[in-house]
C-alpha positions as CSV (number, residue, x, y, z in Angstrom):
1,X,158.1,68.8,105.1
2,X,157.8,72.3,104.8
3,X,154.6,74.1,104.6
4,X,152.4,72.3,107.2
5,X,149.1,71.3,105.5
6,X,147.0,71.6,102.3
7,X,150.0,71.2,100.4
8,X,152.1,74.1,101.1
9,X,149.7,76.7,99.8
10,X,149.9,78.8,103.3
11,X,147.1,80.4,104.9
12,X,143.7,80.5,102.8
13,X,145.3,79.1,99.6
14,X,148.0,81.4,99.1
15,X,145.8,84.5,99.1
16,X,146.7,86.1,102.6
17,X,144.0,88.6,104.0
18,X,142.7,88.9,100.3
19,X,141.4,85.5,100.1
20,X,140.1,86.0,104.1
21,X,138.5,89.1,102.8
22,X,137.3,87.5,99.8
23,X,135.6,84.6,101.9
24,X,134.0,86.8,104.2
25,X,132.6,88.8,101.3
26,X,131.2,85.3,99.6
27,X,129.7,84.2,103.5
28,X,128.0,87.7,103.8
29,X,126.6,87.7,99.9
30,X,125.5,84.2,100.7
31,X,123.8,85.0,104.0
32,X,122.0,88.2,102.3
33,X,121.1,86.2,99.6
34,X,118.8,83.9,101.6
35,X,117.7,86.5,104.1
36,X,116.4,88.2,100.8
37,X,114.7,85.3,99.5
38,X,112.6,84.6,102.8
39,X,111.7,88.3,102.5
40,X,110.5,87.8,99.1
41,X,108.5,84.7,99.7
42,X,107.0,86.1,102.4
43,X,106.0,89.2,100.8
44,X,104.5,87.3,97.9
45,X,102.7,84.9,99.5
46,X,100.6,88.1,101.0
47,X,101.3,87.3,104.9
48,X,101.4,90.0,107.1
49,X,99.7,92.4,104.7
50,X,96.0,91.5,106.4
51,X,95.8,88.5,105.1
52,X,95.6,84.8,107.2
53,X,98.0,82.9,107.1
54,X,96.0,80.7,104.2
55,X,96.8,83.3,101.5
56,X,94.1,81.2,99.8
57,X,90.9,81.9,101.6
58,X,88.2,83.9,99.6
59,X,88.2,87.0,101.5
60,X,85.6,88.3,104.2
61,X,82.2,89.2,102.2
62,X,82.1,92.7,103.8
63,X,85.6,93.1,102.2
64,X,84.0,93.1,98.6
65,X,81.4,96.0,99.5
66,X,84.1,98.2,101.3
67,X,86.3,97.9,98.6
68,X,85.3,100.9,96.7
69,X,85.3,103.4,99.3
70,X,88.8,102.0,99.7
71,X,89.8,102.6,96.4
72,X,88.1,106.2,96.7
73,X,90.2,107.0,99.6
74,X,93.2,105.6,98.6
75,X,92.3,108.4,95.3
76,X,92.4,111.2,97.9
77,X,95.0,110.6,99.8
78,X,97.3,110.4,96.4
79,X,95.7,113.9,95.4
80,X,94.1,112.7,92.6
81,X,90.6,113.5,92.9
82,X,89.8,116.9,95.4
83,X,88.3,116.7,98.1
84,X,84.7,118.1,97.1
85,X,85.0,115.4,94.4
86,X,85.9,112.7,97.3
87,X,82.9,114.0,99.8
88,X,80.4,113.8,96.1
89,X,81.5,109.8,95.3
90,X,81.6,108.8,98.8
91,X,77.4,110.2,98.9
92,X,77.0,108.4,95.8
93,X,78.3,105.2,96.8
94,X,76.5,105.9,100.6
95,X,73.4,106.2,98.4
96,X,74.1,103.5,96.0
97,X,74.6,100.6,99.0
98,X,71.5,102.4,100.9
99,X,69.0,101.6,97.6
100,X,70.8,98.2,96.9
C-alpha cells in the first residue's frame, strides 16, 4: 500500500517540479491562446476601429465624399507627397466637390 494514490506515480506523475512546471507552462499557453483569439476576432470583425457594432452597415454617405481628403492626408503624414503638393490636391478636390 505504498505510494498513496494514482498508482504510485508520486506527485504530478512522477515528474516532480518539472511536470508542475510543465503544467503551468501548458495552463498559461492555453490561457494566451484564447486571449489571442478574442483579440483577433475582435480586430477583424472591425469593432472599435469607428465602426458600430454591426460591422455590416453600409457606412455614413458623408463617409464616401470625405474619403479622399482622407486618403490625401493620410499621403502627407507618411511623407509621401510634400506639402505644396498636399495644399495643391486638397484645392483641387475643394474645387472638384464645390462644381459637383
Amino acid at each position: 500500500m505504498m505510494g498513496g494514490c494514482c498508482g504510485g506515480l508520486g506527485w504530478f506523475g512522477g515528474w516532480g517540479w518539472f511536470g508542475a512546471l510543465l503544467n503551468l507552462f501548458l495552463l498559461l499557453l492555453f490561457v494566451g491562446g484564447m486571449v489571442w483569439l478574442v483579440v483577433w476576432l475582435v480586430r477583424r470583425s472591425g469593432y472599435g476601429r469607428g465602426m458600430s457594432a454591426a460591422p455590416f452597415q453600409a457606412p455614413a454617405a458623408h463617409a464616401a465624399a470625405d474619403e479622399p481628403k482622407v486618403i490625401l492626408k493620410a499621403r502627407y503624414a507618411r511623407g509621401e507627397i510634400t506639402r505644396e503638393q498636399y495644399l495643391q490636391m486638397l484645392r483641387d478636390l475643394e474645387g472638384k466637390e464645390a462644381a459637383s
